[in-house]
N, C-alpha and C positions, 0 to 999 in steps of 0.2 A: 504494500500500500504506500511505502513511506517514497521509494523511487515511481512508482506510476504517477502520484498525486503531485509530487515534489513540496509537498504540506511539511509545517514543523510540526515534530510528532506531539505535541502538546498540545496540536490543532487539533490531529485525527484524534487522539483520548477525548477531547471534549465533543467531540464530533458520535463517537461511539459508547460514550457513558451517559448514566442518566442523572443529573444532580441531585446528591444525594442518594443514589443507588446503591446493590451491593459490589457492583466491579468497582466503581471511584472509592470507596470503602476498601476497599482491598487494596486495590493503589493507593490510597494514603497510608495505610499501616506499612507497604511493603517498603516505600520511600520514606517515613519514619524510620525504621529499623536500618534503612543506609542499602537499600537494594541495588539502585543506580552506582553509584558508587561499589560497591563489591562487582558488578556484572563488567564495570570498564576498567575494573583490575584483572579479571579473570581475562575478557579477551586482550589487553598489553600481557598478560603474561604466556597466553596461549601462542599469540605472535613472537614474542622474543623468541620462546623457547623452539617456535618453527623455524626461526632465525638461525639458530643452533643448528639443529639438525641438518637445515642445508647445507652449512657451511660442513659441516662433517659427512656428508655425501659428497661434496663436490672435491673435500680432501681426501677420504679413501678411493676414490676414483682416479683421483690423481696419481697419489701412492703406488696403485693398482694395476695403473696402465700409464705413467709418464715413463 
């Protein structure tokens, strides 16, 4: 939704919640508790750590066959 619309995703949540419902409800406690923030830890460290691993494919290949 977020690349078709090109919407800021704070548009589409208002767009798809109903004030005062139970999904915005759940969205405030989930962003209370720090959810945004632990989810853009997880994918930076998911990236880094694919960072890693390329570079260590692209050195045992080398290794392997220079």
């Amino acid at each position: 939704m977020l690349i078709e619309t090109k919407e800021h995703p704070g548009c589409l949540k208002d767009k798809v919640t109903s004030p005062g419902g139970t999904a915005i409800a759940g969205i405030h406690t989930l962003e209370k508790g720090g959810l945004r923030t632990t989810l853009i830890d997880a994918v930076e460290s998911a990236t880094n750590r694919s960072r890693q691993l390329g570079e260590k494919v692209i050195q045992d290949f080398a290794e392997n066959n220079g």
